[in-house]
N, C-alpha and C positions, 0 to 999 in steps of 0.2 A: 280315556273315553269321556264324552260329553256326557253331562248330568241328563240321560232321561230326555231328551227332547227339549230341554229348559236354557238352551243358549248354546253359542261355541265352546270350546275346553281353553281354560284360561292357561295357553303355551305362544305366549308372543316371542315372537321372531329374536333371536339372541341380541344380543343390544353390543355394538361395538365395545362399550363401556365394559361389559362383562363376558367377552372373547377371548380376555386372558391380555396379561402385558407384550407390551414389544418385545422383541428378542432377534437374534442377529441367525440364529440354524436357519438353515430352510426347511424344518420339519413342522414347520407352525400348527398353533393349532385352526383349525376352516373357522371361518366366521359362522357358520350354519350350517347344519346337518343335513344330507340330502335326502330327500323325501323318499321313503322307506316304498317301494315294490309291492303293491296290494296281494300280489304272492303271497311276499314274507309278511305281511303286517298281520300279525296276532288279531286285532278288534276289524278285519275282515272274514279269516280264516273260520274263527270261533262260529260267527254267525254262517257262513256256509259251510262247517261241518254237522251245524245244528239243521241246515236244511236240508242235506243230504239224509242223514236219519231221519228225520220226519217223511222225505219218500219211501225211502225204505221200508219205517214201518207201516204208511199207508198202503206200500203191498204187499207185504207179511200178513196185515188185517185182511185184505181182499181176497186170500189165500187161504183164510181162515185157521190163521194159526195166533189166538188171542194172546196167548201168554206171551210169546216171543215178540209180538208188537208191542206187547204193554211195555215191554221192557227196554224196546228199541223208542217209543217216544219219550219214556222216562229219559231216557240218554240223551233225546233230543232237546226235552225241558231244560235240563242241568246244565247243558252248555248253552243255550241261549239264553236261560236266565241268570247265571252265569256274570255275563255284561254288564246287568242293570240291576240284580236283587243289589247287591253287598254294598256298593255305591248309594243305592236309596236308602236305608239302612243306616249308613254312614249318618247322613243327612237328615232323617229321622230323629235320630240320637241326638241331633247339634237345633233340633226345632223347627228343622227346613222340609216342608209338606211340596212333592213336588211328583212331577208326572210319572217316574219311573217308581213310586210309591203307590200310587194309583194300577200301573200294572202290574207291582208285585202281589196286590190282593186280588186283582183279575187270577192272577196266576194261579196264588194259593187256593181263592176260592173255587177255582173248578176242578182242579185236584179233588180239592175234597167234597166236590159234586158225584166225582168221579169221570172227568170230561180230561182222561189226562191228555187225550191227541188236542184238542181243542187249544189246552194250557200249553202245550208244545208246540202251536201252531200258532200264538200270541207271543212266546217269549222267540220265537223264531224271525218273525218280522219285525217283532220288535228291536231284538236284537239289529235285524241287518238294518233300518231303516239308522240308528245310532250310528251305526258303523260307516255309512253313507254322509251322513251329515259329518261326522268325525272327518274324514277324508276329504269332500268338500272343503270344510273349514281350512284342514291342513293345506291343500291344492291352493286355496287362494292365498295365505300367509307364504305359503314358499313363492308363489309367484311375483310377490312384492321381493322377497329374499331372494330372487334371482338378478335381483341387481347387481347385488353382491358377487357375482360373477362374473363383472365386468373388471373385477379386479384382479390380475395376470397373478397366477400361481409362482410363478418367478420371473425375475427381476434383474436387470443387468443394472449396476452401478459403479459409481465412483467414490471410495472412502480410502482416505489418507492419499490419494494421489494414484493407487490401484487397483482394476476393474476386478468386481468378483458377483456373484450371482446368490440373490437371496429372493426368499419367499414374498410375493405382494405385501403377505399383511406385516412383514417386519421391514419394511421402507423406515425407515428414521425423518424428521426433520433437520433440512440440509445435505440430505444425500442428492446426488448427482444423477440424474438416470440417463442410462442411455438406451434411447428410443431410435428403432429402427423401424424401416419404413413396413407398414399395418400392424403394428406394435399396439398393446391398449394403455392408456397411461396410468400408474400402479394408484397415484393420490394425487392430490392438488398439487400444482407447482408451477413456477417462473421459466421459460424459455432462456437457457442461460446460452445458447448458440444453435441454429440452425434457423431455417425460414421454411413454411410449407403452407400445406390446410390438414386439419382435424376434423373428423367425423362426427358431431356430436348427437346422432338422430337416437343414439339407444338410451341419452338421457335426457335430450330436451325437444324428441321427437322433431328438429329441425331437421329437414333433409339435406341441404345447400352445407358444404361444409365451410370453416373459418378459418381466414387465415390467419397465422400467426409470427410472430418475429422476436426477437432477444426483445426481453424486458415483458413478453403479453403474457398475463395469466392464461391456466391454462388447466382442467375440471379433469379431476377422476373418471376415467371410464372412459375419455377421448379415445379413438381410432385413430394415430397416425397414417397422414399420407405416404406419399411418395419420399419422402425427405426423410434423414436421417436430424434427429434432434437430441441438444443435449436438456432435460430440465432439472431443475432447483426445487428440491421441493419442501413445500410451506406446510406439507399437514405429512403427519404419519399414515401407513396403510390400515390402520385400524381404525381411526378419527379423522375422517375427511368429506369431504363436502355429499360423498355416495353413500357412507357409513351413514351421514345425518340424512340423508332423505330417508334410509329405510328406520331409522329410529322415530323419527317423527311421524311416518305413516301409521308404523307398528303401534304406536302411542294413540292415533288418530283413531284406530278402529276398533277401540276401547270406550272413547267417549261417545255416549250415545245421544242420538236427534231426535227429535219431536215424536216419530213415529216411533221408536225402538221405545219410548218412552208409552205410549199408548198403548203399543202391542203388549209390553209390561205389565201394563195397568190393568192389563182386560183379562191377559192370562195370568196373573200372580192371583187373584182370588176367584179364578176358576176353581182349583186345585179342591182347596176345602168345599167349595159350594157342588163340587160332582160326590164330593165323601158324603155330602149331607143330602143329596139327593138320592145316592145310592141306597143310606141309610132309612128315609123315608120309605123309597120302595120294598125293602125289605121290611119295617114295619106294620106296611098296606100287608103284605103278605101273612104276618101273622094275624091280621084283624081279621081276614076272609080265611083263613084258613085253609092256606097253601104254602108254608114258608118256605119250601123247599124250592118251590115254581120261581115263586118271588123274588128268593136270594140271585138264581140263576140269570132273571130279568136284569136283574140291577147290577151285578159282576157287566152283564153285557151294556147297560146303560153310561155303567161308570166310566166302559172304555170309551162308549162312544163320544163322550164329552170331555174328552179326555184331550188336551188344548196342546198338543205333539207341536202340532204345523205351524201353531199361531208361535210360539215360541222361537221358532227359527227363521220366520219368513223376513224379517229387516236383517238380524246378523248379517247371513249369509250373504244377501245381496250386496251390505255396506262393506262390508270385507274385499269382496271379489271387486268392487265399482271402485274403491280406493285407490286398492293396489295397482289396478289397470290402469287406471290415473295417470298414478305416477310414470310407468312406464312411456310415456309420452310430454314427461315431464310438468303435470300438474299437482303440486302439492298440498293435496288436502287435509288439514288439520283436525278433522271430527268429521263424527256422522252426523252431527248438525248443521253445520257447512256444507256438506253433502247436500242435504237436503233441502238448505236455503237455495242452495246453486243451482239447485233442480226447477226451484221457481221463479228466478230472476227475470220481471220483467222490463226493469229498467238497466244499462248502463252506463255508468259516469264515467269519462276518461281525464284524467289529469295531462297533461302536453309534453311538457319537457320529460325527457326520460321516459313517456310510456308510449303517445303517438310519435313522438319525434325521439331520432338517436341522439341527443341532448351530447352533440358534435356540433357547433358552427363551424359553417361552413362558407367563404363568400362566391356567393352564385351570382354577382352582376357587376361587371366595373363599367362605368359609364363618364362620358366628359375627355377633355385633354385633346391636345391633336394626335395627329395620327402616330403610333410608336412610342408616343408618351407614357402611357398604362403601365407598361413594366415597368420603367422607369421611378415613377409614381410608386407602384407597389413595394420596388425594393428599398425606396424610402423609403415608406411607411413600415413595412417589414422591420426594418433597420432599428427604432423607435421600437417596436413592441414587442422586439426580444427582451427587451430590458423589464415589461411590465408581465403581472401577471393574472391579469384580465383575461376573462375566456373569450373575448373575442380579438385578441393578442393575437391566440394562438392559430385563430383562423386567417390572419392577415397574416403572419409566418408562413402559414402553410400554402395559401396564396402565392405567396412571390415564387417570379421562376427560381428554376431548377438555379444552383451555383452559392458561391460562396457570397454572406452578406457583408455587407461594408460595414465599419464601424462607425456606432453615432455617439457624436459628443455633447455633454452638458445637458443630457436627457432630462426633463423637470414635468414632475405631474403639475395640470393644473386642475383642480379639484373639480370634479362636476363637470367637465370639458372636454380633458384629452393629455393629448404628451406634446411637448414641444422638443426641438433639439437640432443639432447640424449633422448631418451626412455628406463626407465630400463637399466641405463646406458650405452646402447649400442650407440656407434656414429652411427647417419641416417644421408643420405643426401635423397631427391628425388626430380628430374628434369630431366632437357632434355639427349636427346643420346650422345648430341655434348659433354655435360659438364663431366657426367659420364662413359662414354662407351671409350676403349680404343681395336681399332680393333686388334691390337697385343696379346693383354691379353684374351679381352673377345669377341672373335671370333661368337660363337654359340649366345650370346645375340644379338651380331652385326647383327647377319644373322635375330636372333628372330623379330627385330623390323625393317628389313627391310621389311619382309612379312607384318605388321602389316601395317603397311605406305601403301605398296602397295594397302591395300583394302580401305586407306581413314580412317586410328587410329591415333586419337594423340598419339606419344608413350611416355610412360613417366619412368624412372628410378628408379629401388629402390636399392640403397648402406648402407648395412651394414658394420661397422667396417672395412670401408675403400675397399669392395670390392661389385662388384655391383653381385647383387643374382638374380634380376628378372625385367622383363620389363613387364609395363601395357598398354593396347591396349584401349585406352578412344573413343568416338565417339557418336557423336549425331545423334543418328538412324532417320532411313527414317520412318516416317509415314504411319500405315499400310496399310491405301488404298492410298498411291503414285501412285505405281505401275498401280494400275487398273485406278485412274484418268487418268494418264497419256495414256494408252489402249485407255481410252475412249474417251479422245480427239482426236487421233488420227482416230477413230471410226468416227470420225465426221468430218474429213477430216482437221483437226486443225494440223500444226505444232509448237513441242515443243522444248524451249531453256530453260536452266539455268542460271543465275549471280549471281554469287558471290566473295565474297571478298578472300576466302579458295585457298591454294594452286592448282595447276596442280593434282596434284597424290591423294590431297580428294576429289576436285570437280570430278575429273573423276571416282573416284570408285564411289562415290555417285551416281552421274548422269547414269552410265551403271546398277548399282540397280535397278534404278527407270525406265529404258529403255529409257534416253532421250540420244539423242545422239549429239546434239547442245550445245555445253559446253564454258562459257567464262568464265576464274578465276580472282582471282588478281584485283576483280576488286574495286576500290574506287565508292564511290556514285555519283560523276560526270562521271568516265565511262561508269558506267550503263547505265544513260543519255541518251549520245552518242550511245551505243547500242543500244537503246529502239529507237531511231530518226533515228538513220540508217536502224529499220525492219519496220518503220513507211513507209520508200517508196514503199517498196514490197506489204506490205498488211497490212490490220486493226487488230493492234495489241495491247494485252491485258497484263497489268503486273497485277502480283500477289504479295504481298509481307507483312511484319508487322513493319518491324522499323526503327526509324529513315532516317538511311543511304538510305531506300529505296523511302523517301518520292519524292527527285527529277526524279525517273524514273516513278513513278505512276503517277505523273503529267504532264511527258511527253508523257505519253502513248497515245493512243486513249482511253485505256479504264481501269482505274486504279484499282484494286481491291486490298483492305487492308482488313485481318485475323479480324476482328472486337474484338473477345474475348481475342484475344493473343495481337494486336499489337496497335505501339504505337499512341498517337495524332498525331502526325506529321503526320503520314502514313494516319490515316483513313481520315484528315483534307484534304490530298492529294487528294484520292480516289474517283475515280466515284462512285464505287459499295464498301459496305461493307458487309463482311460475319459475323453473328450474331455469330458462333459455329467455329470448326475446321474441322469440316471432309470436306476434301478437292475433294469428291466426288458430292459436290453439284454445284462445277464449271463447269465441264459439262452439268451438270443438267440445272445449269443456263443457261447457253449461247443455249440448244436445245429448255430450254423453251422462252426466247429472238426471238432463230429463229418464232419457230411456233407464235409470235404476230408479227413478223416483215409482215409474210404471208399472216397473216389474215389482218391486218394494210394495204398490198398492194395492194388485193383483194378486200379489203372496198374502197378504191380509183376509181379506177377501174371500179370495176361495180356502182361506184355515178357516174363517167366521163359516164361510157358509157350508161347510162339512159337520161343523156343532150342529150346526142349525139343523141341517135334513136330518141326521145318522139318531140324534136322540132320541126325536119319535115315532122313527124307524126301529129304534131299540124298544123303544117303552111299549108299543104295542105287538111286538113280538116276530116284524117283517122281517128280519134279519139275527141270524144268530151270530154267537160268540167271532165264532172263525172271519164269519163275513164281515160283522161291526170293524175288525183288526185289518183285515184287507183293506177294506174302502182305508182305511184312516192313514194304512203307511205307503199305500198309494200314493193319496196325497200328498202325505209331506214327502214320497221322493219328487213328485211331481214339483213342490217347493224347491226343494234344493236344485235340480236340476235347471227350473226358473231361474231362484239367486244368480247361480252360476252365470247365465247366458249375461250378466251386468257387467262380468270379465271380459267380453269381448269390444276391444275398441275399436271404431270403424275407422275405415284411411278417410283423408283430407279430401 
């Protein structure tokens, strides 16, 4: 059980690490216990058989039979206080003054008022409202752990040369799986034979599924298609890329934000300052000469100030807003990040790898006469098998379909390009500056400043000493850029780009995508500076996957690294990690952020302002024992069940 209304129960979600070792039975042990049946769970049971008894004896008393009620809310005292004396007590003993201490003296003291239906009626609600929040808390950590069941209980593979069937979580590294078609995939691994698409919407909330072929990684939890596939795999069932989201969430909803820190702050010296209040009012009591009136006041004053709701109102919601998160593949690292996220209203996008799929690709061939092009390409083709420049591969990928020629006497020229012969013909291919001659070859001249203009790398192709055609390279913008971009804006978010990329690509890119805040040229210390400079105006979020961008995600308010595309540095950097690519979920995230920041501020809030009414509502005598206890575990269900509604992720 939770301490008394004073935080979640410190039972985080089992950690792959400590699931137990690998092993070859299929009787493994589960990665996570399945959430116990509110039936069967003891710290629900306990509080509704204590409020079973308390009706009971409310009509045994109505029936006027005193003794046999007395005895029947005794019974009902004992099991609801039950929950929360021994636990306070505990904590008493170790120096720790806390809420469920506060209603074991409510309790005692009216016992020995003689209020025992009263006292049975206090440790009753008290009890359930624990038991509620206990269950919440648990509800939302198992729903982050329900990922973990995307992991197939058993397992077809391949070991020694022989198929035989083992448990998900005893996959080994190197084992063979075979994956049939709507199969789920047990751990990470390599496509070692087959072609299809995979489903990946239950971990990175993409709908569209990916295709795959020998040699493509390929993420725990995947759905196969229609295709029977053999894979390779690189992680065990226990430590795998699904293992680490929920460790790291688990982790995340430990660390507390700004507000978890405040709600702290305000209810940690509650606690003694309602003991010293209470005590107060009990000494007015003996100065006028009523202590018995007095004590009673102040048992009821004690509860009402008594900070239940304030204590649970950020948990609950950052617990339940986390977890949900991730199931749509956002991975947040803290409830500080949570809550930075939640006010984001600037973001930075980095290019390569976050708006673009950091793929060149060549979208324009221009020049040559008629039929020449191909021809042309599978030169150049020819030439940049041999190099290992990333835009090599996009003129490889270029040339038609069929087998390539072989080129002879291939020589980089530094800063330029390749030279070499194919079928005897002299090729050269490279830059405008090296090959193009504005005198001679005018029309290409003109070809490849259009191309530039829209943001192409251009690249040269010379035959036999005369150049025939220029190629328009460029790493495309990602198809939902555009509409992310709409959508943040939609949300009152302004957007900027950085990048390393010249003036005339960053700008065609950036007007593609509709962002109109461009800075180019820039090194990864610039960024920095950028990011630090939009950090005074408003709370501002980078996006980005590698390297160079590790120093701006750090500087950010709220750093977000490409999870599947980008690199350690980055993600190592990063507040928030994105499981997938579609860059449609950053919106998504930061609206789902808002709406917990809301309910987060709301649960504050209405816990402050229940102190506020109920106390001199107590003090002057509006409200007795029973009803101060009502109004109060109202509330905090009223709380939890708020928290909760931050679990819910809305569709795209």
């Amino acid at each position: 059980m939770a301490d008394a209304c004073c935080g979640p129960a410190e039972t985080p979600i089992i950690s792959p690490a400590e699931s137990g070792s690998v092993g070859t039975d299929r009787e493994a042990t589960p990665l996570r216990e399945p959430l116990t049946p509110w039936w069967r769970d003891s710290g629900v049971l306990i509080p509704a058989a204590s409020g079973v008894l308390l009706l009971v004896g409310a009509g045994v008393s109505a029936l006027e039979f005193p003794v046999a009620a007395l005895i029947i809310h005794a019974a009902s005292l004992a099991l609801g206080a039950w929950t929360f004396i021994p636990g306070a007590i505990r904590k008493l003993l170790r120096g720790r003054l806390t809420v469920g201490l506060l209603m074991t003296i409510a309790a005692v003291g009216a016992v020995l008022l003689g209020h025992v239906a009263e006292a049975a009626a206090l440790a009753f609600l008290f009890s359930l409202a624990e038991a509620l929040e206990d269950r919440a808390m648990d509800r939302a950590r198992h729903g982050l752990g329900a990922l973990l069941d995307l992991i197939p209980t058993e397992v077809r593979v391949l070991r020694g040369g022989h198929e035989c069937v083992v448990a998900g979580a005893n996959v080994r590294i190197g084992d063979v799986l075979l994956i049939a078609a709507g199969d789920r995939i047990a751990t990470d691994g390599v496509v070692a034979a087959g072609r299809g698409g995979v489903d990946l919407s239950a971990i990175t909330g993409e709908s569209i599924p990916v295709s795959v072929a020998p040699g493509d990684p390929i993420a725990a939890g995947a759905i196969n298609g229609s295709a029977s596939l053999r894979v390779t795999a690189t992680a065990d069932g226990r430590n795998n890329s699904l293992t680490d989201i929920v460790a790291l969430v688990s982790a995340a909803q430990e660390r507390k934000g700004e507000w978890a820190r405040r709600a702290d702050r305000i209810a940690r010296p509650l606690v003694p300052a309602v003991l010293i209040l209470s005590a107060l009012v009990i000494m007015f009591g003996f100065l006028v000469g009523d202590p018995e009136f007095w004590t009673e006041r102040a048992l009821v004053v004690l509860v009402a100030a008594s900070p239940c709701a304030l204590a649970i109102a950020v948990p609950v919601t950052v617990i339940s807003a986390i977890g949900s998160a991730s199931r749509f593949g956002v991975i947040v690292k803290s409830g500080a990040a949570f809550e930075r996220l939640g006010a984001v209203r600037r973001v930075v996008f980095d290019k390569t790898g976050t708006l673009t799929r950091n793929v060149p690709e060549v979208v324009a061939v221009e020049g040559g006469e008629a039929g020449s092009s191909d021809s042309a390409l599978i030169a150049a083709a020819a030439l940049e098998a041999r190099s290992t420049h990333p835009l090599a591969r996009a003129i490889v990928a270029a040339a038609p379909a069929g087998h390539l020629p072989e080129a002879q006497d291939v020589t980089e020229e530094a800063g330029h390009g390749l030279a070499g012969r194919v079928d005897g013909v002299r090729v050269r291919v490279g830059s405008v500056r090296w090959l193009l001659d504005p005198e001679v070859d005018g029309a290409l001249v003109n070809a490849a400043e259009r191309l530039a203009a829209v943001g192409m790398t251009v690249v040269v192709i010379e035959l036999d000493g005369r150049a025939t055609t220029v190629i328009g390279v460029r790493d495309e913008l990602r198809p939902e850029a555009g509409e992310t971009v709409a959508a943040l804006r939609a949300q009152g978010i302004s957007v900027a780009l950085l990048t390393g990329d010249s003036a005339r690509t960053a700008e065609a890119l950036a007007q593609s995508a509709g962002i109109s805040e461009v800075h180019h040229e820039q090194l990864p210390s610039d960024k920095a500076r950028v990011i630090e400079a939009y950090r005074r105006t408003a709370v501002t979020a980078m996006i980005g996957d590698g390297i160079n961008d590790a120093p701006a995600l750090a500087t950010a308010d709220v750093g977000i690294a490409m999870g599947q595309t980008g690199s350690a540095a980055a993600l190592e950097s990063a507040d928030i990690a994105f499981v997938g690519t579609d860059l449609r979920q950053l919106p998504r995230a930061i609206a789902h952020a808002r709406r917990g920041l809301r309910i987060m501020t709301g649960n504050i809030f209405l816990a402050l302002a229940i102190i506020v009414v109920l106390v001199p509502l107590a003090l002057w005598g509006v409200l007795g024992l029973a009803g101060v206890v009502l109004v109060h575990e109202i509330a905090e269900v009223i709380v939890i069940l708020n928290g909760i509604r931050a679990a819910r992720v809305r569709s795209n």
